[in-house]
C-alpha positions as a printed NumPy array, in Angstrom:
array([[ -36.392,  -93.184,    8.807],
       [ -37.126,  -90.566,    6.419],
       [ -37.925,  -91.614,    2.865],
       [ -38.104,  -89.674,   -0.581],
       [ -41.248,  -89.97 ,   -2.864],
       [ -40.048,  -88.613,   -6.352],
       [ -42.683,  -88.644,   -8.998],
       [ -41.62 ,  -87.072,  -12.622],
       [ -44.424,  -85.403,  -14.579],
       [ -44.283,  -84.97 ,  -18.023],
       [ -43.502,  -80.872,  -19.271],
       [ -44.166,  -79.816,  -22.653],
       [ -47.293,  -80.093,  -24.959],
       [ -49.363,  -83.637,  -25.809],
       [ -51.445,  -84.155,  -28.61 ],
       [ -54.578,  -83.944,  -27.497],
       [ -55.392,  -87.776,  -27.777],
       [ -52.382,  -87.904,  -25.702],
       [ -51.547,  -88.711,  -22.179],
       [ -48.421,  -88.954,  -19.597],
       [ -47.093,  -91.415,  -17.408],
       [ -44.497,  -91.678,  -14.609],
       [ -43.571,  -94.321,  -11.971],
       [ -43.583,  -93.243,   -8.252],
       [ -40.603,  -94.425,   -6.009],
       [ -39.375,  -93.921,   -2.458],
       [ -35.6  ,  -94.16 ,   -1.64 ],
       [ -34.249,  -94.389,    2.35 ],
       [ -32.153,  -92.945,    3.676],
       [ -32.133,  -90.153,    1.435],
       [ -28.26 ,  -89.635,    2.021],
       [ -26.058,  -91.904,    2.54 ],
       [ -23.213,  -91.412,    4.426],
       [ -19.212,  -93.399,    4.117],
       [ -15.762,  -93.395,    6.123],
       [ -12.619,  -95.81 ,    6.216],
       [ -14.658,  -97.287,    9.308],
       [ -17.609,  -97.627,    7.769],
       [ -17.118,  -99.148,    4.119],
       [ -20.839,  -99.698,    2.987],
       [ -24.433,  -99.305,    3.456],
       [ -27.624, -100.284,    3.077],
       [ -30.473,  -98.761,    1.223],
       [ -34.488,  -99.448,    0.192],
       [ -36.041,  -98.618,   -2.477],
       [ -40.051,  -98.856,   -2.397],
       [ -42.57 ,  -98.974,   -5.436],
       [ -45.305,  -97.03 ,   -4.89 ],
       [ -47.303,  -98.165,   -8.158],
       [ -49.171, -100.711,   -8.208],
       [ -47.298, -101.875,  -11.863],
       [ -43.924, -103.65 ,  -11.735],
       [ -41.016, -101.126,  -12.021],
       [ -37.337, -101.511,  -13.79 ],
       [ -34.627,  -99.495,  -12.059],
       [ -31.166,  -99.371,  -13.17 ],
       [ -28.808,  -97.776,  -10.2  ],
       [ -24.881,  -96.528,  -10.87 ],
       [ -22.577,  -94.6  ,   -8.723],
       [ -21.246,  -91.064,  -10.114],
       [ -18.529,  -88.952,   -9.268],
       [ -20.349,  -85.413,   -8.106],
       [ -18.385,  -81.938,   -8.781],
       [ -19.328,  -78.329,   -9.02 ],
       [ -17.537,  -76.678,  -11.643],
       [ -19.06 ,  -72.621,  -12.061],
       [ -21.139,  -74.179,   -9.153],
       [ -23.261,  -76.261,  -11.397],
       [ -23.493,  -80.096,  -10.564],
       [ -21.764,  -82.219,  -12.832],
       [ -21.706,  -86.023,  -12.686],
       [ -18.969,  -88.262,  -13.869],
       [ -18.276,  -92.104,  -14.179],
       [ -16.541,  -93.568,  -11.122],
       [ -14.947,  -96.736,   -9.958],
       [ -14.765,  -95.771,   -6.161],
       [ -18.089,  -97.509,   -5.666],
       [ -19.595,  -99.976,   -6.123],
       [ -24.231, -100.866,   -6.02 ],
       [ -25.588, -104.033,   -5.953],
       [ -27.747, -104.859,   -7.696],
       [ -27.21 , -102.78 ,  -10.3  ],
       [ -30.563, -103.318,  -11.978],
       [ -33.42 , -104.813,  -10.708],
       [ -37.004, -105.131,  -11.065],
       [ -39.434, -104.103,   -8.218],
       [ -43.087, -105.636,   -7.842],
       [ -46.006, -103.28 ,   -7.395],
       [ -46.289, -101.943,   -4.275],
       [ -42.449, -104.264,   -3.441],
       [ -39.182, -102.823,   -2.128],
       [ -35.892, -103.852,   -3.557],
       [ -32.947, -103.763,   -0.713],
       [ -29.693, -102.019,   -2.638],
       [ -26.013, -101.948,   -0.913],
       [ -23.337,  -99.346,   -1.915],
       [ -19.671,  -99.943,   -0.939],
       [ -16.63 ,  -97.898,   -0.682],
       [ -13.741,  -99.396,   -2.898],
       [ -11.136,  -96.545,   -2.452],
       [  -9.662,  -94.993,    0.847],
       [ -11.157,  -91.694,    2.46 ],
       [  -8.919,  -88.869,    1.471],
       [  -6.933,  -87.706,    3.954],
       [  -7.895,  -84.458,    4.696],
       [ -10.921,  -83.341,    2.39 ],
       [ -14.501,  -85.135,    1.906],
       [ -15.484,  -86.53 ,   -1.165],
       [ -18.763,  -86.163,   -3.181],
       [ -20.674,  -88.825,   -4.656],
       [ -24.   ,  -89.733,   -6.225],
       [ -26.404,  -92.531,   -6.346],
       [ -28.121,  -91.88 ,   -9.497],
       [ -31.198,  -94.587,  -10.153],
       [ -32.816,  -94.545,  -13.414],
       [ -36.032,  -96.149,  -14.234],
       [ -36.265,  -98.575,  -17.573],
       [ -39.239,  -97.748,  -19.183],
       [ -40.97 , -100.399,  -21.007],
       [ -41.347, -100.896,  -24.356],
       [ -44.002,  -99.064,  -25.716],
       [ -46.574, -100.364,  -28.968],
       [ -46.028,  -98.12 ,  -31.724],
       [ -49.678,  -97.508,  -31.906],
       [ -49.83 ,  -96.187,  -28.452],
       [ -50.48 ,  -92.12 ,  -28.515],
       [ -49.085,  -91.639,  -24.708],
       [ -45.717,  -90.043,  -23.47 ],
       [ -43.882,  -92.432,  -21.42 ],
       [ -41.477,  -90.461,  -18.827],
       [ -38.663,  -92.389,  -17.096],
       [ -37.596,  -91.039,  -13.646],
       [ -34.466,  -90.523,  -12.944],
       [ -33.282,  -89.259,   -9.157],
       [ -30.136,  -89.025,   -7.076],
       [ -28.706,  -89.178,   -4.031],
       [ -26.039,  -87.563,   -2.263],
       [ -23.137,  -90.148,   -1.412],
       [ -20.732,  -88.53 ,    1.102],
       [ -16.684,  -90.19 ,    2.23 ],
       [ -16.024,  -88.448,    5.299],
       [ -12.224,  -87.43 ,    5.484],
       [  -9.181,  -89.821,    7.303],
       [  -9.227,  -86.211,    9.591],
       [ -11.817,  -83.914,   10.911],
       [ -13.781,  -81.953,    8.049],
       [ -15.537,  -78.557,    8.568],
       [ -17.656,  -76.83 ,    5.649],
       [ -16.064,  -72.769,    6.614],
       [ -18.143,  -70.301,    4.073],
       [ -18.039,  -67.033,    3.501],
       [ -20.57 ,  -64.776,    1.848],
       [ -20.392,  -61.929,   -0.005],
       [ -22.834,  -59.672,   -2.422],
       [ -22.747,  -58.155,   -5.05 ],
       [ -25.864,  -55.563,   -7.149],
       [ -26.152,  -55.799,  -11.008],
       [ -26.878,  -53.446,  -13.362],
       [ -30.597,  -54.537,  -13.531],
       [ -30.928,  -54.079,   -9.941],
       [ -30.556,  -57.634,   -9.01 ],
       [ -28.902,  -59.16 ,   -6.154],
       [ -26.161,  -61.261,   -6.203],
       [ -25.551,  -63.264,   -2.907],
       [ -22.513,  -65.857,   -3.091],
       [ -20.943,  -68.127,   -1.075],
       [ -17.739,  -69.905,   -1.366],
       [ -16.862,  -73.335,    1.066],
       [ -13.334,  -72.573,    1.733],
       [ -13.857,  -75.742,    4.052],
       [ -13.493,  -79.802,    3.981],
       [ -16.636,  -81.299,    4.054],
       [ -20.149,  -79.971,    2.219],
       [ -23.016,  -78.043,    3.576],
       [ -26.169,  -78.104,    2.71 ],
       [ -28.022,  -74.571,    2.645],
       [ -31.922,  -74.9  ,    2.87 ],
       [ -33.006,  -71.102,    2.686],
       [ -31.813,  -67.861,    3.901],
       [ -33.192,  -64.319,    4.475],
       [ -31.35 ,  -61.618,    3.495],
       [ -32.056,  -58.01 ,    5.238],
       [ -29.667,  -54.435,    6.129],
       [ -27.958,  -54.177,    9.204],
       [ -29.462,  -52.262,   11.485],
       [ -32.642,  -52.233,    9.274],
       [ -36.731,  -52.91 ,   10.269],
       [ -37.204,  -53.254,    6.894],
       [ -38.716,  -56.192,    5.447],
       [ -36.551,  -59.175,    4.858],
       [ -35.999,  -60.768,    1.232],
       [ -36.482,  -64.193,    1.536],
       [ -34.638,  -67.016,   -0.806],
       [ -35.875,  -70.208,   -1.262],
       [ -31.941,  -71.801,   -1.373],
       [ -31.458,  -75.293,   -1.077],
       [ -28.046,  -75.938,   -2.592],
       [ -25.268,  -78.659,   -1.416],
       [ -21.972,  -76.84 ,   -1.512],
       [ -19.018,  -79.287,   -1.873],
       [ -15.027,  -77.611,   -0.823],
       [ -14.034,  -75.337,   -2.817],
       [ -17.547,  -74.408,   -4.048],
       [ -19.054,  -70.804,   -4.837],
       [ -22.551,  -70.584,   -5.713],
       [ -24.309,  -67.799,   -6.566],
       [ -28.069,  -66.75 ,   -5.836],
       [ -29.517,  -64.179,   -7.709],
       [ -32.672,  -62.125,   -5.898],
       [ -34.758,  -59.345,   -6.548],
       [ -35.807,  -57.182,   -3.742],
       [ -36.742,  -54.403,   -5.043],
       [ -36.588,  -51.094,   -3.223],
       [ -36.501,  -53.795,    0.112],
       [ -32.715,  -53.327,    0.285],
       [ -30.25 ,  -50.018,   -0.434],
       [ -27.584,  -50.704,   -2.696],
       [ -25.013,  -49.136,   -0.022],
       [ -26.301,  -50.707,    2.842],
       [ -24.228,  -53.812,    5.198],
       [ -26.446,  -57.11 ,    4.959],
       [ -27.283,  -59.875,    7.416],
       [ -27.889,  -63.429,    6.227],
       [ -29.707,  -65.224,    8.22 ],
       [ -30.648,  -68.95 ,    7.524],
       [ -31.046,  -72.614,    7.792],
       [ -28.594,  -75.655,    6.932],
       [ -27.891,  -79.062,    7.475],
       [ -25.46 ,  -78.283,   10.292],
       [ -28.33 ,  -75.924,   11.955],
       [ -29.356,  -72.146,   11.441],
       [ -26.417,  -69.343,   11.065],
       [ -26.178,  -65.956,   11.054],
       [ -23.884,  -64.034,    8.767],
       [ -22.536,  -60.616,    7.501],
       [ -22.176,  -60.473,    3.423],
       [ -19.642,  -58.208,    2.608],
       [ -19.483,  -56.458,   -0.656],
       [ -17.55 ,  -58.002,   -3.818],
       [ -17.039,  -61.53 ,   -5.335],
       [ -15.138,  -64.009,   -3.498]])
């Protein structure tokens, strides 16, 4: 079973007396995965410090509005417990349950968002204390078959940028994990794009690269990548979907 070690560092100056802190947690399964046949499921939640841990864990409604991630309040699940303390070095056991029917025809997008409770911290103390905070992807498969079906497209910028986009004209998500990006046809080195991104239906997102004199502006392109449904091969056409 793969797990997720998530370890928040502090960004931004300290005094110089000063120090950070952060709490180290693994989750498993890192996604978790719901249908009208299969109502809940079971996750652990392991604390990698060897101090005691507070986590606080709530369910959130997951969109993509401009193709940015937004989180919402939900009542279509439910996590229990929803706070708990884990010893150093324990695991805490957490179930998640569906309370609403699968849609009929589209997935649905959820998160598990946990949320550490820091402690309470002396006044006198000169440290930063940084809470984690993670989430996981909650998916509700659809009453019918679901398909992610993207298309790409590109688009140059004034600057000389590259736009790539793609747009999930499908049912269910799909997760890109990097692409390469290169002219039909061409020998030419390929620009390379670092692109993990889960795109829900209905999504565009938008990757901006810079490649340079790598790629002319007239020329076809070939995306070629990797995803959670295994590697593609497309042809971007030019314009915005």
């Amino acid at each position: 079973m793969r797990a997720i070690a998530v370890s928040l560092l502090a960004i931004g100056m300290l005094a110089a007396a000063g120090t950070a802190a952060a709490s180290s947690i693994s989750v498993a399964p890192i996604r978790v995965e719901l249908s009208s046949g299969k109502r809940t499921a079971v996750l652990t939640v392991r604390n990698q410090d060897d101090a005691p841990v507070v986590v606080q864990a709530r369910p959130a409604a997951w969109s993509q509005p401009q193709g940015e991630d937004q989180l919402d309040d939900t009542h279509d699940l439910v996590v229990t417990p929803p706070i708990f303390t884990i010893a150093g070095k324990g695991t805490q056991v957490l179930r998640i349950a569906l309370l609403r029917d699968a849609d009929a025809t589209r997935e649905l997008g959820y998160r598990l968002v946990l949320s550490e409770v820091p402690p309470a911290t002396p006044t006198e103390t000169t440290g930063l204390r940084v809470a984690l905070r993670i989430t996981l992807p909650v998916f509700i498969a659809a009453q019918t078959h679901g398909a992610p079906d993207l298309a790409w497209s590109h688009k140059w910028l004034a600057d000389g940028t590259l736009e790539v986009a793609a747009q999930n004209r499908g049912t269910a998500h799909l997760q890109i994990l990097d692409f390469d990006v290169q002219a039909a046809g061409s020998a030419a080195a390929k620009v390379h794009a670092d692109a993990s991104h889960y795109l829900l239906p209905g999504t565009v997102i938008h990757w901006q690269l810079h490649p340079g004199s790598a790629l002319a502006h007239n020329a076809q392109l070939v995306i070629q990548g990797h995803s959670d449904a295994g590697d593609f091969t497309v042809t971007s056409a030019p314009g915005t979907p």
